[in-house]
Structures are given as C-alpha cells and as structure tokens.
C-alpha positions in Angstrom: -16.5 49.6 -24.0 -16.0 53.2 -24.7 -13.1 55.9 -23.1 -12.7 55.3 -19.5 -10.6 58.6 -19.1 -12.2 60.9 -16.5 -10.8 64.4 -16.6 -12.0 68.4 -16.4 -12.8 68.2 -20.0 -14.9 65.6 -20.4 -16.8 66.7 -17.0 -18.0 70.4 -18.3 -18.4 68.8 -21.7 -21.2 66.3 -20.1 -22.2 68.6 -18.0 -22.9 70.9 -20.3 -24.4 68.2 -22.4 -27.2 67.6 -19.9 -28.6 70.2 -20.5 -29.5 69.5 -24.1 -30.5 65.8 -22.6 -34.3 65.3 -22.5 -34.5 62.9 -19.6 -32.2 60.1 -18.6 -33.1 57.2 -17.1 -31.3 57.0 -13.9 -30.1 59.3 -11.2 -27.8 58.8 -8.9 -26.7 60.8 -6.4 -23.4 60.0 -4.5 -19.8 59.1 -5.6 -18.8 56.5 -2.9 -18.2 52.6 -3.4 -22.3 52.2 -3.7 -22.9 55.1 -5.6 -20.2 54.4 -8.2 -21.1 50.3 -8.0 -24.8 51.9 -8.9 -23.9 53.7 -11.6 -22.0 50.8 -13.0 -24.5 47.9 -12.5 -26.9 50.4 -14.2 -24.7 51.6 -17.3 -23.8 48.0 -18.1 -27.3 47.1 -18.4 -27.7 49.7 -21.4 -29.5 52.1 -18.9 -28.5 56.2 -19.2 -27.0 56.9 -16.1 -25.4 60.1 -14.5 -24.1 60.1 -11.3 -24.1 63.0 -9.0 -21.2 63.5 -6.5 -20.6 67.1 -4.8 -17.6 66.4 -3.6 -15.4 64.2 -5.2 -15.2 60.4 -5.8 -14.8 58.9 -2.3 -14.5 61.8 -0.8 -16.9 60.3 2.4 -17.0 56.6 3.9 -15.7 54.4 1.4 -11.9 55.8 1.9 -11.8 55.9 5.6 -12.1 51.8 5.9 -10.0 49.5 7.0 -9.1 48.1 3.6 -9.8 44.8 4.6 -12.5 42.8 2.1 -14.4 41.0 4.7 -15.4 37.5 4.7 -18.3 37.9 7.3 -16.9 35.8 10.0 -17.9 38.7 12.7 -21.3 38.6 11.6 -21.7 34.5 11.7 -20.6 34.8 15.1 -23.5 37.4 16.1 -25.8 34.6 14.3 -26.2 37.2 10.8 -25.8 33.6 8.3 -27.5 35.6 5.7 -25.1 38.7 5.5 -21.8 36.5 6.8 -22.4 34.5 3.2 -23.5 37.6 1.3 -20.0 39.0 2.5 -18.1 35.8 1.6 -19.6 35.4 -1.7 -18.7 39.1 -2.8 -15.1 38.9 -1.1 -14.9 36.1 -3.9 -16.0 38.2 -7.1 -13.1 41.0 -6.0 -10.5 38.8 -5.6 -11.2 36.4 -8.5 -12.9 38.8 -11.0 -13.6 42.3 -10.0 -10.1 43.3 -9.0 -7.5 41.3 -8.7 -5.3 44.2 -9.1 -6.7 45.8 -6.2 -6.8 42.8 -3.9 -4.6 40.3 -2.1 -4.8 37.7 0.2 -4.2 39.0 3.3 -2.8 36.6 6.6 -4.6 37.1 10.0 -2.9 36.3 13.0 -4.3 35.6 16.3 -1.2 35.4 18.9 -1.6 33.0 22.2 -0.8 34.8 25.0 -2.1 34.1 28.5 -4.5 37.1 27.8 -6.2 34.6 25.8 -7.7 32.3 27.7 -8.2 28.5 26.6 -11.6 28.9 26.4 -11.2 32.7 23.9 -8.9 30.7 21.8 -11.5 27.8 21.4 -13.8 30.4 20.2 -11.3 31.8 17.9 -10.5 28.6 16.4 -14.1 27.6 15.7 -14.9 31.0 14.2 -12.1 30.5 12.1 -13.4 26.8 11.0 -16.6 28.6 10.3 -15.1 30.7 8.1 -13.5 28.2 6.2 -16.5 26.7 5.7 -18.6 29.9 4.7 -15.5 30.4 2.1 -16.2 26.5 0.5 -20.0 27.9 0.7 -18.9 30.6 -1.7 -16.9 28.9 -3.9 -13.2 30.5 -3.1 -11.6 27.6 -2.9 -8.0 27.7 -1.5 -5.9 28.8 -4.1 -7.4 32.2 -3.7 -7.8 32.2 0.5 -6.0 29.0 2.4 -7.5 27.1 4.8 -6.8 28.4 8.6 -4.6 27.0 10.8 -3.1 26.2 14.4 1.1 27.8 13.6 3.7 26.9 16.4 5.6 29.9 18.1 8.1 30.1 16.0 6.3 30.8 13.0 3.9 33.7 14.7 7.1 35.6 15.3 8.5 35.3 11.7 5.2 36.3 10.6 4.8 38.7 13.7 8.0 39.8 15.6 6.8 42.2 17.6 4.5 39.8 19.6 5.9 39.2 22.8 7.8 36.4 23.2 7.2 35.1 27.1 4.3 32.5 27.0 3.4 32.4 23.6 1.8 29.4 23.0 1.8 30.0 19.1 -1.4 31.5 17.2 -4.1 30.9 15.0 -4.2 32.1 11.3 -6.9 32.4 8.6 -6.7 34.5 5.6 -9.3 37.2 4.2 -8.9 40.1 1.7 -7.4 43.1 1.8 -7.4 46.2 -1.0 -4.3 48.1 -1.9 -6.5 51.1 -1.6 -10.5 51.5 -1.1 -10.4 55.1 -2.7 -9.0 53.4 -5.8 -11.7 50.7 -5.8 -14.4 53.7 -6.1 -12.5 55.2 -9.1 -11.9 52.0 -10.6 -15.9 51.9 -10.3 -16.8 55.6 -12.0 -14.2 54.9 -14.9 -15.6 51.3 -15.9 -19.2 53.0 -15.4 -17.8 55.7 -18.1 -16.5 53.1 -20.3 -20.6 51.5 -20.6 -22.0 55.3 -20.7 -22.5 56.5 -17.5 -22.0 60.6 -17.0 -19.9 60.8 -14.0 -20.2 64.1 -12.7 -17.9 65.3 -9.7 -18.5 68.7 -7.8 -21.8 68.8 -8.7 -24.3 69.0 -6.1 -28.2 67.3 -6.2 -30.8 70.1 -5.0 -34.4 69.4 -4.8 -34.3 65.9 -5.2 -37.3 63.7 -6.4 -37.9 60.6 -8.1 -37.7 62.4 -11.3 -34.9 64.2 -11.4 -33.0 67.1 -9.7 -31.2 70.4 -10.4 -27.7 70.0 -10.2 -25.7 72.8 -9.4 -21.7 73.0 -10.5 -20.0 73.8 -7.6 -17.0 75.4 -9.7 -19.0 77.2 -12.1 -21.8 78.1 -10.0 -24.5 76.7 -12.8 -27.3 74.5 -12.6 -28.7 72.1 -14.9 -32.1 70.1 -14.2 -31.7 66.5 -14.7 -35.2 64.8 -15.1 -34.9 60.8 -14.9 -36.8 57.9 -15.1 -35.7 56.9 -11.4 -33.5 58.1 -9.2 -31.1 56.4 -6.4 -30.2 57.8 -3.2 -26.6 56.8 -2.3 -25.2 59.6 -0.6 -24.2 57.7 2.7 -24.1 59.2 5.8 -25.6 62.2 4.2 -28.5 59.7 3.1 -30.9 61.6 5.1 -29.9 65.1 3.8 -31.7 63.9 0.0 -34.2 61.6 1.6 -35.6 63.3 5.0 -37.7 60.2 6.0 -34.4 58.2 6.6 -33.2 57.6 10.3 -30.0 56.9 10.2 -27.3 56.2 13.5 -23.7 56.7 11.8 -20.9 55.2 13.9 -17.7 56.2 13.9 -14.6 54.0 12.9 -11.3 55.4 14.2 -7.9 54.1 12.4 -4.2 55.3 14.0 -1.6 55.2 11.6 2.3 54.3 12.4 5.5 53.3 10.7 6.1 50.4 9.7 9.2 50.9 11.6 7.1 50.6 14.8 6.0 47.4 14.2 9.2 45.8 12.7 8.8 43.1 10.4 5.2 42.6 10.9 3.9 40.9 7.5 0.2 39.8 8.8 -2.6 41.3 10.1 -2.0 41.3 13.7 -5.0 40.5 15.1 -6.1 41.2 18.8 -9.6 40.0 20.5 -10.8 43.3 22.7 -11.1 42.2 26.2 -14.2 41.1 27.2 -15.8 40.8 24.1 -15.8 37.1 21.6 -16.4 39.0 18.2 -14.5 42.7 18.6 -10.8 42.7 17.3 -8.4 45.5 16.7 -6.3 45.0 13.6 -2.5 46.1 12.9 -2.8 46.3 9.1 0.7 46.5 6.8 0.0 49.4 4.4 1.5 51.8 1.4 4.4 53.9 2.4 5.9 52.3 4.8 2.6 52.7 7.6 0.2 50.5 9.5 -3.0 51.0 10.1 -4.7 50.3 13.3 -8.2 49.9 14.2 -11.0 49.7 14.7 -13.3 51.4 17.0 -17.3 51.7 17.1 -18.7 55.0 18.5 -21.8 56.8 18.1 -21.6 59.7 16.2 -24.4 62.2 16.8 -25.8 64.5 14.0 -24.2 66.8 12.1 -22.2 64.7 10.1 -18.9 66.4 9.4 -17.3 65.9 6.1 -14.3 64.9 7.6 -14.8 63.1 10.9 -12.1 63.2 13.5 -10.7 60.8 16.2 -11.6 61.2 19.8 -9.1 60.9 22.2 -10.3 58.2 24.2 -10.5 56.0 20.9 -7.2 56.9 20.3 -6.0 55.2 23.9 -8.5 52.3 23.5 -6.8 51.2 20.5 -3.0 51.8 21.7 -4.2 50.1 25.0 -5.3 46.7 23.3 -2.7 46.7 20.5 -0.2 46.7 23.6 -1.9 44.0 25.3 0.1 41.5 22.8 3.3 43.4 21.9 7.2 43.6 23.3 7.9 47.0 22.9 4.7 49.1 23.4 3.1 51.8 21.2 2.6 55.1 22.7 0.9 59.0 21.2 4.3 59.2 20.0 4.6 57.0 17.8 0.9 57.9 15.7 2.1 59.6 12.9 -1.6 60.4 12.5 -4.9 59.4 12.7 -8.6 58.9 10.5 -11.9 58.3 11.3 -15.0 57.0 9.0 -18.9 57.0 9.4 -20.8 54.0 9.1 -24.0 54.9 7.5 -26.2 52.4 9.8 -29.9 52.7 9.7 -31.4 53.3 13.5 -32.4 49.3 14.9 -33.6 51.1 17.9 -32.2 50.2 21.5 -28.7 49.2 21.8 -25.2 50.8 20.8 -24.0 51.9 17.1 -21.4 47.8 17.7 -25.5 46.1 17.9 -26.6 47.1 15.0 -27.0 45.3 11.8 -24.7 45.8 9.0 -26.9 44.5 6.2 -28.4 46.7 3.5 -31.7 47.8 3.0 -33.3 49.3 -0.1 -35.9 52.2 0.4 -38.5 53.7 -1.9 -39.5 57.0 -0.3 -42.4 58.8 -0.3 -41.1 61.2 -3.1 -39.9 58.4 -5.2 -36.6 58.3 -4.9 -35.4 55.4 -4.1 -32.7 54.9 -0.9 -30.0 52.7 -0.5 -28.0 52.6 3.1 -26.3 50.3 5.4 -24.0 47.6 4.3 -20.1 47.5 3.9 -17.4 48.0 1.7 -17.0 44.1 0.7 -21.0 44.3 -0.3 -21.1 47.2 -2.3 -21.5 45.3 -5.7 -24.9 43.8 -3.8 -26.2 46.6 -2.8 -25.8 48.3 -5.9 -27.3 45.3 -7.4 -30.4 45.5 -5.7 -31.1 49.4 -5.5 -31.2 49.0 -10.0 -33.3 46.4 -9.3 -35.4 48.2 -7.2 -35.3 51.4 -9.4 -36.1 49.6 -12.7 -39.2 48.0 -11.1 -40.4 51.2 -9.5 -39.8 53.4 -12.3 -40.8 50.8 -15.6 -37.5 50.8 -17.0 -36.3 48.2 -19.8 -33.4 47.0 -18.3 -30.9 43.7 -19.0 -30.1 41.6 -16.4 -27.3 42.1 -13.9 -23.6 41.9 -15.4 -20.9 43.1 -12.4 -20.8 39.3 -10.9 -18.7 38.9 -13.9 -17.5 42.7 -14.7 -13.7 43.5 -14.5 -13.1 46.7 -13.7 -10.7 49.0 -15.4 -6.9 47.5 -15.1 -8.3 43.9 -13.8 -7.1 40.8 -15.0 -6.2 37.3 -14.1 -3.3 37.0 -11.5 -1.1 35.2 -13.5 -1.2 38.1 -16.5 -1.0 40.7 -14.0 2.6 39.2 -12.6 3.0 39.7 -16.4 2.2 43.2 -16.6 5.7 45.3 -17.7 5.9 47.4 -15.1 7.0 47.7 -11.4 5.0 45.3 -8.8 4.3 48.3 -6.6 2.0 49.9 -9.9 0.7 47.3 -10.4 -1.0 46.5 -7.3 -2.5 50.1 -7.8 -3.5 50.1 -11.7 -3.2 46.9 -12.9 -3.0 46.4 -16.7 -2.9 50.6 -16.8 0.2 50.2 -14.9 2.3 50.8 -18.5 -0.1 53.8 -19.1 1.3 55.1 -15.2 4.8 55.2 -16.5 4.0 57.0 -20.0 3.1 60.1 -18.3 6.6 60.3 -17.8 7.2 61.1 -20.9 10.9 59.8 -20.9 11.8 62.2 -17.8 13.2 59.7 -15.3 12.6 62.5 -12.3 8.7 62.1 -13.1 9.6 58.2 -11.7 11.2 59.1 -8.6 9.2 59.6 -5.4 7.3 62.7 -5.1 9.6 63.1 -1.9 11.6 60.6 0.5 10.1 58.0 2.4 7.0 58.5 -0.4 6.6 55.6 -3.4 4.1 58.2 -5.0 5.4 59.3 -8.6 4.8 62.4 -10.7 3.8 60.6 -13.2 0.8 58.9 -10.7 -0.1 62.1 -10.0 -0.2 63.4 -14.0 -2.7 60.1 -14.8 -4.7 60.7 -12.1 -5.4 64.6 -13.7 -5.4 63.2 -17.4 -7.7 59.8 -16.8 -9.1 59.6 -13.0 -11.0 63.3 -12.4 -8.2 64.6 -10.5 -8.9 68.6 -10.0 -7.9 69.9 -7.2 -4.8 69.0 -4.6 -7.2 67.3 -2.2 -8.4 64.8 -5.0 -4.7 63.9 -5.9 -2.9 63.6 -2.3 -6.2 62.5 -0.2 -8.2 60.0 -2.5 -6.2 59.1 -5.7 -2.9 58.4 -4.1 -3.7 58.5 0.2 -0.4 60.2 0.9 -2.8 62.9 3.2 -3.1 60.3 5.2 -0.7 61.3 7.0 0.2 65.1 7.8 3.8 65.7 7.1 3.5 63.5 3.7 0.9 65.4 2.5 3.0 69.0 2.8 5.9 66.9 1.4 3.8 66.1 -2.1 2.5 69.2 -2.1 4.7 71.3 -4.3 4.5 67.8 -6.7 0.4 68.1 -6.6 0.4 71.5 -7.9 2.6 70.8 -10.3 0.9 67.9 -11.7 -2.3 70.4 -12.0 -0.5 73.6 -13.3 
C-alpha cells in the first residue's frame, strides 16, 4: 500500500496533476462514509479513482449519527429480513476486521418500569432473541457481541444508576456496536483509499456532472480542472439530487441532545427507552468522548432546501427530554443540554407515509446522463453499498475490474484486538487511531504541553490536532474541531480549542 498521509500538499499536487491526467476511470463525487467506502472498494480493485468532496470529509450525514453500528433488529421487527441481515453481517466486518480500533461492544439496556407493560417487555425480549439469532446468522459469535439477557435490579442500576429505583422489575440487555467516532470512520476510509491510489480531493466541487466526467472547481484557488472518467458515482447524500436531478429524495431529520456525563451519573450502557406507543422506536442515552452523552433519536421530515448544517427543532428537543425522563430519578431539563445536532437521512421518496415508514435499504441508480446514483442505506451498510454502486459502475461503464476486497480490508490503524491492547500508547488514542496511536504522540516532538488537553474538561491533544494537519487533510479550524476530533460538538468546547486549532494550522 502506498502513503496514506492526506495533507494540503499532496491535495494541490493531485490536483494539479489531473489536469495532465487523460481520463480516469472512476468518479466519485461525495466525501461521506459511502462516498469514501466507494472510492476505496474501487482503488483496491486496481481502478483510478478520484473522489470529489466540496466540503470536507464528512462534513454532511455520516458525522451527525448516533455512533451506534447497528445490528438491524429495528428493521426485523418492521418484517425488512433482508436489510436486518445485511446490517448484521456488516456490523460483523467493522468489529472483527474493518475497525476494531474504531468499534466496541456496546451494552443496551432496557429498564422494567411499570411504563413497560408485560406485554412491551415480551416484545422486547423476543426482538432481542431475534437479534441473537440474526447475529449467529452472521457469523459474530459471542466473543465479539454476547448473547442478551434477562439482569435482576440490582445489576440494571450498577450498569444504570440513574434509572429509578421504585418498581424496577430489573431489565433486559443485548449488545450491538458502537464507533468511537463516525467522522473518523470516513477518514479512516479516504486515507486507506489513498494508500491503493485513489485521489482524494477535498474543497473541490463537481459542476456539470455526467457519466463521463466533470469540471471540478477548487474552492480555495478558485480553478477548475475537467475530469473525464470511465464512470462516475453519485454519492453526495442528501445533496444526491443536486448532481442527479431525476432523484426524489425525502431526507429526515435525526436530532441528538448532548449532556454531561455528569447528568447521567455512572451510566456505562446504552440506556435504552421504548417511545410510548410505538414496539420498534427507542431513544438512546449513549456514553461518549469528553465526558458527554448523546441522546436521540428523532425522525422528522425535512422539507427542501437542505441546509448544510441542519438544526434541532424545539419540539424534538422536548420529545426526547420527555421520554428519557420517563425512566430516570432525577430528570433532565433545557438546562442541562449542553448542546444539540441534527443529521439528514438521505431516504429515497416510498410515497404515502412519514419520513419513520420508509425503507432504509439502499438502491443503486443509473441515470439518464450516466452517472450512476447511490442513496439510502445507513452508516453500518456503507461498505455494501459501496460494494454495489462499483459493481454497478464497472458493468455500466466496461471497466476491467478485480473482484471486491473490503469484506476483508483493514482500514488504516486496524488490527486484531488483542495487538491493539498492545499498542504503546494511552487506551484513550488508541480507541481513536489504533496502531497510528504512536504516530499521535510523535507530533509532540518531546514537548510534554503538546500532550495535555487542548483545555480542561477536553482529552483532545495538540499533538491530535498537528496529525490531523500533517496526515488526515485537516485545513481549516472547522475540519480539526468539528470532524477530525468532534470537540464543536459542543459550543463552549469548541471556543475553548480554538486558540489550540489555529495553532496547530499556523
């Protein structure tokens, strides 16, 4: 494999490169999870690739998730057996192969309270059987995700002590994945695509997009540079439509709070709490990075335009403190969200029904133009879907092309578990880099200050940020606080890493 290092350098230099390039054979245009997953699958099958972003690398969807690698139990219990095992099978090939680093068992807890009824709970507990099943169907056996269980009372509040203690008749726990950080998954993507080939190419905008190519223009320098190609992929997202006008999308919005962990005291599962009224609808309380919690989710239609950075509506905002509350001692109220985040689901239009009734499989489109479309799907499917739009391009374009390598891929910093609890470095670095996690700590170059947090109550180091410039495309202050390291998550940590961000840059 060849340098995986993405930095400002090595972006003009391919940029300018293109333009001495003849014709490549694949385009494609978007830097999110599929797009990056695309230009991977496609690079490690010996094609030329260059991927288009005109933002930045997860700069839409792919970092507003929950961060939760899905096994597809929601969608076996709204009868989708196809995309339920589809999900299962890929939540195995991130947590066994494709980044271990990135990914960790995560424990989901269901608390008995008299809110949940007899009759819910006997629903919960055969969902969760079912899942067990679909993950024995896909080969993660229970080393990687145990089996779920019926825990006593005592136990939910050790793993759970803010549950409320009156009437707790104990609760029911299964285990799925969860990533240390979806933005990093996408940038884990790009760099192993640029260690096969691939020309990863942020803040640079696709105009007058066909099958065979498209001017892209630099969005610092102001230049363009036509880009013919043998195919070319549409993965732009929500903006899907915006390259391919013949899509119809319906985005829904997906609305996360975020709190300190100090809210939730002790809390080391993912609280999980069915939505009244509903038998497949939960809203999670997630343990994150820096000391937060995430909680979500909601599912709202989200009318056109489609905002680059989509914001929370009130109402979703009490829906969610309303249910979390249903299930705790001490309630949550406005006061304690630190802040908020809100992604769009790029679903394609099913018709009648709300954004919650439509299907979350994929679909792969050849347009009229030639270019060939790739929308819907999840976060835990990416690898999939990415699998599937090559195919599609190779056959629609006559491209010689090997077969499909990411089901056994590691990305960039992966490795077995039991080398990684190897790796000399601290625990919290390695969760985030992996086998780089030595490389993290270089860029310190012997100053200890570079490996103290950028400010208090932040684990984010100098020297993070300094990697993130030299190897992982980092080029502005947005890219380093809200994709490469999430502290913009929330407000005030944001203007505390600030001063750090610009010096990491200067």
């Amino acid at each position: 494999m060849r340098d995986t290092s993405l930095n400002a350098a090595r972006r003009d230099r391919e940029l300018s490169e293109l333009a001495e390039t003849e014709r490549v054979d694949l385009l494609v245009v978007g830097g999110g999870v599929t797009g990056a997953g695309t230009a991977l699958d496609a690079a490690s099958r010996g094609l030329s690739v260059v991927l288009a972003e005109k933002h930045d690398l997860a700069f839409g969807t792919s970092r507003w998730s929950s961060k939760l690698v899905h096994g597809g139990l929601r969608y076996l219990a709204s009868g989708d057996v196809g995309i339920a095992h589809e999900s299962a099978v890929e939540r195995g090939v991130l947590l066994r192969t494709t980044a271990p680093h990135l990914t960790r068992p995560l424990p989901q807890l269901v608390p008995l309270l008299p809110e949940t009824g007899t009759r819910q709970a006997a629903l919960v507990r055969a969902g969760f059987l079912a899942g067990d099943a679909l993950r024995l169907a896909a080969r993660t056996g229970s080393a990687a995700l145990p089996g779920s269980r019926r825990i006593s009372a005592a136990e939910t509040l050790r793993m759970a002590p803010p549950v409320r203690h009156e009437r707790l008749r104990g609760g029911l726990l299964a285990w799925d994945g969860q990533l240390t950080d979806d933005a990093r998954l996408v940038t884990s993507l790009a760099r192993t695509a640029a260690g096969h080939g691939a020309r990863v190419l942020t803040r640079c905008a696709a105009e007058d997009v066909t099958g065979q190519g498209a001017v892209l223009r630099d969005r610092i320098s102001g230049e363009t540079v036509r880009v013919r190609a043998g195919a070319v992929v549409n993965a732009a997202g929500v903006w899907a439509g915006e390259v391919a006008p013949e899509l119809t999308l319906r985005p829904s919005r997906g609305t996360h709070l975020v709190v300190s962990a100090d809210s939730l005291p002790g809390l080391d599962a993912g609280l999980t709490v069915p939505v009244p009224g509903t038998t497949n609808r939960f809203v999670f309380a997630l343990p994150a990075d820096n000391g937060r919690i995430h909680i979500g989710l909601t599912d709202e239609e989200a009318p056109e335009p489609v905002p680059d950075v989509p914001e929370a509506a009130a109402h979703e905002v009490d829906f969610l403190l309303e249910t979390i509350n249903t299930v705790l001692t001490e309630p949550l109220s406005s006061a304690d969200v630190l802040d908020t985040y809100s992604g769009l689901r790029p679903l394609l239009d099913g018709g009648a029904g709300g954004s919650a009734d439509l299907s979350r499989s994929h679909a792969v489109l050849p347009g009229g133009s030639g270019v060939v479309s790739v929308v819907g799907g999840k976060l835990t499917t990416y690898r999939r879907m990415a699998e599937d739009a090559v195919d599609a391009a190779v056959r629609h374009a006559g491209l010689t092309a090997g077969p499909c390598r990411t089901k056994r891929l590691p990305l960039v910093g992966a490795d077995a578990r039991a080398r990684l609890s190897r790796v000399p470095a601290p625990r919290r670095l390695v969760a985030r880099y992996g086998t780089e996690a030595p490389a993290v700590l270089e860029q310190a170059a012997g100053d200890p200050a570079e490996s103290e947090p950028v400010a208090e109550g932040l684990s984010v180091t100098p020297a993070e940020l300094r990697f993130a410039v030299r190897h992982e495309v980092a080029l502005d202050v947005d890219d380093l606080l809200d994709r490469r390291t999430r502290v913009g998550v929330v407000a005030r940590d944001r203007a505390a890493a600030l001063p750090a961000a610009r010096e990491a840059l200067g």
